[in-house]
N, C-alpha and C positions, 0 to 999 in steps of 0.2 A: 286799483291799488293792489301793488301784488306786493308781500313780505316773504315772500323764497327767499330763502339767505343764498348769497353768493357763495362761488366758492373758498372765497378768502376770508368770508363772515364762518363760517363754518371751518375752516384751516383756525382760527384764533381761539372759536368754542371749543374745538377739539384742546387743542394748547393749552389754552385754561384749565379745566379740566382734569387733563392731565399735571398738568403744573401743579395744583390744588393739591393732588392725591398724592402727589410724590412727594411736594415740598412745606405744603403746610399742617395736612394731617398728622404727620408724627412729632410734632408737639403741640399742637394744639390743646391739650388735656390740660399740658404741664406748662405751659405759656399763662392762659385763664387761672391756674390756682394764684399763681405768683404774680400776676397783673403784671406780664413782661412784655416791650415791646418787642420788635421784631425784626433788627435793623438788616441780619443776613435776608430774611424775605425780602424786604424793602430790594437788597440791589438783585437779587435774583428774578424779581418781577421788572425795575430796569434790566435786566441782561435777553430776558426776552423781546422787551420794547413797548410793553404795557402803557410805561410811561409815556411814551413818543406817540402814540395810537394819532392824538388829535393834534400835534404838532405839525404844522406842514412839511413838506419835502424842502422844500428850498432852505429851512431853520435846519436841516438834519433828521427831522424827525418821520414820521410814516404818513401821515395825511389823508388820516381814513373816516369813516364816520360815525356817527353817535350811536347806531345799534351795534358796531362794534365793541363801542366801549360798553354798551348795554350786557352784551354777550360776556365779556369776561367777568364783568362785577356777578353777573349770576352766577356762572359756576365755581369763582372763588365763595363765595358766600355761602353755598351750598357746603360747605365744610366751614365755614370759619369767618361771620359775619365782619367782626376785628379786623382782620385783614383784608378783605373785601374793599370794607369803608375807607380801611387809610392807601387802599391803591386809588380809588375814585378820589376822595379830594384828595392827592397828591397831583391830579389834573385840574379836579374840576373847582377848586379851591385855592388852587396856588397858580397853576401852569396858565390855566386860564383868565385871569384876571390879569397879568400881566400881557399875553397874547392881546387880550380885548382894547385897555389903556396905555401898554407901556409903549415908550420912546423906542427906536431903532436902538440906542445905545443899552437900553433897559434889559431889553428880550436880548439883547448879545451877552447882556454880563449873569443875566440869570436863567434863562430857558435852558441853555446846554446841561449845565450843573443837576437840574428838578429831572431833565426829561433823562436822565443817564443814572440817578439815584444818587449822587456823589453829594448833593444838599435834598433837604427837605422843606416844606414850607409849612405855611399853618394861613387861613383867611382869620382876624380879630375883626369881629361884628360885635358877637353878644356881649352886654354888660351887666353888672349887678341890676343894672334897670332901664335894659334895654335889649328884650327878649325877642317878644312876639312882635313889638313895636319897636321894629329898627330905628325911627327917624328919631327915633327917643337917644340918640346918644350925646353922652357928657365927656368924652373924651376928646378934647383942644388939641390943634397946634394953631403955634403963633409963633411968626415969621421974627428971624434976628440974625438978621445981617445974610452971609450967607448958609444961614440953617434955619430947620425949625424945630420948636420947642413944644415935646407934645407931655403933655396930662392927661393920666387917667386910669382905669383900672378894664381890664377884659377878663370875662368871667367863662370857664365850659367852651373854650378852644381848641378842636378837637387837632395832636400833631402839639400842641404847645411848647412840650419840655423837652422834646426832641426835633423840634424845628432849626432849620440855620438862618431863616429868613420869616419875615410875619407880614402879610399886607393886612395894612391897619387902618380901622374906618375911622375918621376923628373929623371935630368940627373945626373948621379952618373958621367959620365968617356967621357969628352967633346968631349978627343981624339978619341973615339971611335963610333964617331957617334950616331947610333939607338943601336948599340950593346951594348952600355954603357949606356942604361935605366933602369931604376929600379923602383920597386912599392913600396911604405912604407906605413905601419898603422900609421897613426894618430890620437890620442886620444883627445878631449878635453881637456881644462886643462893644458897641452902642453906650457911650455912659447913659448910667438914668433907666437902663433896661432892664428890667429881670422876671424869673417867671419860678412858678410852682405847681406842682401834678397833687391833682385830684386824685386821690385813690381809694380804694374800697366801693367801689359803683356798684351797684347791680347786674349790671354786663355790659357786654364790649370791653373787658376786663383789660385784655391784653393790648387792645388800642389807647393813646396818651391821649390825656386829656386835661389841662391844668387855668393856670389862671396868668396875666402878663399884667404888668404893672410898667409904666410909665411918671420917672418923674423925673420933670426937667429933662424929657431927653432929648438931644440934639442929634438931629437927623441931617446928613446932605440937603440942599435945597433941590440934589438932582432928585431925588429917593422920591419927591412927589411923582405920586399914579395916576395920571391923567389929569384934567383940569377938575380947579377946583369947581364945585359942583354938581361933577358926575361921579361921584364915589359912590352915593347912593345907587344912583343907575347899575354900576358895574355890580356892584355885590349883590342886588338882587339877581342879577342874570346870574351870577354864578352860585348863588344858592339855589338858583331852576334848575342849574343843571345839577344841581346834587340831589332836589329830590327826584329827578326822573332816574338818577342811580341806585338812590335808597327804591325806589316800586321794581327795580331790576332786580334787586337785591334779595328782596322779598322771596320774588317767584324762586331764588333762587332755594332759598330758608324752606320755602313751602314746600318745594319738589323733594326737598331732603328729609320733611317729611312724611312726606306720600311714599316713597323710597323704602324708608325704615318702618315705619309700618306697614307695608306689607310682607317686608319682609321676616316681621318678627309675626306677624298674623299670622305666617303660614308655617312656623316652628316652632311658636309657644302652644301648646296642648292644655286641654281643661274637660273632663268630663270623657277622657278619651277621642278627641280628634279635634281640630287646627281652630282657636278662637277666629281664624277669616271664616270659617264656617256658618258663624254665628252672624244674625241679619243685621243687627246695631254695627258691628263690627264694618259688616261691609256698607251698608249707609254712611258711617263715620269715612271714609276712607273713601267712598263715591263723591262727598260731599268736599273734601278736600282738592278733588280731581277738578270736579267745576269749578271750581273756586280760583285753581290755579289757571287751567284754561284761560277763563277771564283775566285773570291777572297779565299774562302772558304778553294777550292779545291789545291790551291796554298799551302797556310796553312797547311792544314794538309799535303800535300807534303812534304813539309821542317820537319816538324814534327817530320813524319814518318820518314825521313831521319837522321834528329838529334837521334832520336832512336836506329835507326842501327848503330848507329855511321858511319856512312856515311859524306862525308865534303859534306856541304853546302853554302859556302858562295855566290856561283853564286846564287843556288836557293832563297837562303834567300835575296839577293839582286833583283832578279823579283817580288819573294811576297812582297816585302817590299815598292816598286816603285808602283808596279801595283797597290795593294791593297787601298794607300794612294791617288794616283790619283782616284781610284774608288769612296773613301769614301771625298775628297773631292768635287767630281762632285753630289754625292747622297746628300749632305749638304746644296749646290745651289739648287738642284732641291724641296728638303724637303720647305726649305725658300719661293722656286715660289708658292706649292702649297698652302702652306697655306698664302701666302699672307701677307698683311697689320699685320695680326696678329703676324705673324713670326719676327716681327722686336723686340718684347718685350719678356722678359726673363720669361714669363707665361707658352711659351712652350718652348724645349728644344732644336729648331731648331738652334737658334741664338747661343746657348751656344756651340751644335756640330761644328759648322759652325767654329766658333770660336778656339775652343780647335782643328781643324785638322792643322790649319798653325804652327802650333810646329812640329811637328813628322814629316813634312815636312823637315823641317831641323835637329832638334836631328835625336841620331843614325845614321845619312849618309844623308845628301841633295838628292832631288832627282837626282839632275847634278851627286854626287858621286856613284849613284845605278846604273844610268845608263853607268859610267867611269867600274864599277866594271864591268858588263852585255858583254860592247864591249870588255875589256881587254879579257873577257875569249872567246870569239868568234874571234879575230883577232891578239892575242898573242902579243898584241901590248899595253904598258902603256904609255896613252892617253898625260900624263904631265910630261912624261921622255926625 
């Protein structure tokens, strides 16, 4: 098993990277106060081709693979958690759930528009009461004539209020439990459609995040996302792949703080010479290093494995647990060193700090990583 990154994996890291520092660092401060989103970033990460990464060649797109996309979500994140998230699901949420189900005619009238920035999308899963427990959804459609007619409410859609398109999990066939779920495209526009933003979060400030409402709304009969059925199928697969983005994301949070504390270690002075001098200090900060290592290595794990087409939901559920307890523990410790200082939004400890209690809960709580983790080691479903 070799992870040498090629050199095209390394041409994107580089790019990122770079991207990052040019394009989203100088507002970042001032984006997070104001909870703004970000729509010039949005096509300037289309203009590089971020969006196209997982799109094949023959759609137009780059047709590369998932340590790729691994690779950029880190070092955007490494500045700017917010925008990190809404370039991964702007694939791994939108792009890809129509790649997995939709029709030829589906992927021609939406893929170009997502993978170029010109629309955006949003996945509708969660509901007021239907979180952790997906199959728990109360949101209908029901077939009339040639439309359907969906009900219901979705709650913590991340993309919501700035979406142009929503793929929406609803219960087509009551009788049939989870087997009778289905995805639909919903358009803007749409009678019966509308939506409203969350605001004042804790973090992830500058990414949208709001609620969509559904009543009586008449959708194409084409707009349905694969058979009815497998809607549940498709959206867990593409909530996998978001959390192996969030444990990419992480490493990315953590290194940025490994980063800046050292580097204020070795400039902040106490007692006459450099608090890195001091053994706690650098314990705190070794401890960070291993932390991320593993994290790292988790990651490309999963990676490599989604590559091979290999399942991963176990793996992806350890990076995903481990990496966010890492990158939260590196967040507390970033805050200790630098102190007094770290309470104010001047550096970027508070903002990390901040933005990791999401990804805590989006994608899988960590209670659910850890349900996932023991189910495959004890063959037993913990809440059956």
């Amino acid at each position: 098993m070799d992870f040498t990154l090629t050199k095209e994996q390394e041409m994107f890291r580089d790019m990122a990277k770079e991207f990052a520092e040019r394009e989203v660092v100088p507002s970042v401060q001032e984006r997070d106060r104001e909870e703004r989103f970000f729509p010039e970033i949005m096509q300037k990460m289309a203009n590089q081709g971020f969006f196209a990464i997982k799109v094949p060649q023959e759609m137009g797109g780059l047709g590369l693979d998932w340590t790729t996309m691994g690779l950029v979500a880190e070092q955007i994140a490494a500045v700017d958690f917010s925008v990190a998230l809404t370039f991964y699901i702007q694939t791994s949420l939108e792009i890809m759930p129509i790649l997995i189900a939709g029709t030829e005619e589906q992927k021609k009238k939406f893929i170009p528009d997502l993978m170029t920035g010109k629309k955006i999308g949003c996945l509708a899963a969660v509901e007021p009461n239907a979180g952790s427990d997906a199959t728990s959804v109360q949101t209908t459609a029901v077939p009339d004539g040639n439309e359907w007619v969906l009900n219901g409410n979705k709650s913590w859609i991340t993309n919501a209020t700035v979406s142009d398109y929503s793929v929406v999990l609803a219960q087509a066939d009551k009788s049939k439990g989870t087997k009778g779920i289905a995805t639909f495209i919903v358009e803007n526009g749409m009678p019966g459609y509308s939506k409203t933003k969350i605001s004042h979060k804790l973090g992830c400030r500058s990414s949208d995040t709001g609620q969509l409402f559904f009543r009586d709304c008449r959708i194409p009969k084409d707009n349905l996302l694969g058979a009815i059925g497998k809607g549940m199928a498709t959206a867990l697969q593409c909530i996998e792949f978001t959390r192996f983005g969030i444990s990419c994301m992480a490493v990315g949070v953590t290194q940025a703080c490994i980063d800046a504390s050292i580097k204020y270690a070795l400039e902040r002075k106490q007692f006459g010479r450099p608090i890195g001098s001091n053994q706690l200090i650098q314990e705190q900060i070794a401890d960070m290093i291993v932390g991320n290592e593993a994290s790292r290595w988790l990651s490309y794990h999963v990676a490599y494995m989604k590559d091979q087409g290999i399942t991963s939901t176990r793996e992806t559920g350890i990076a995903k647990y481990h990496n966010m307890d890492v990158a939260m523990k590196a967040t507390r410790t970033a805050l200790e060193i630098h102190g007094a200082y770290a309470l104010t939004d001047d550096f970027p400890m508070e903002r990390f700090y901040r933005d990791m209690t999401g990804p805590l809960i989006f994608g899988g709580t960590a209670n659910v990583q850890r349900l996932v983790i023991g189910r495959f080691a004890l063959g037993i479903d913990a809440f059956r």
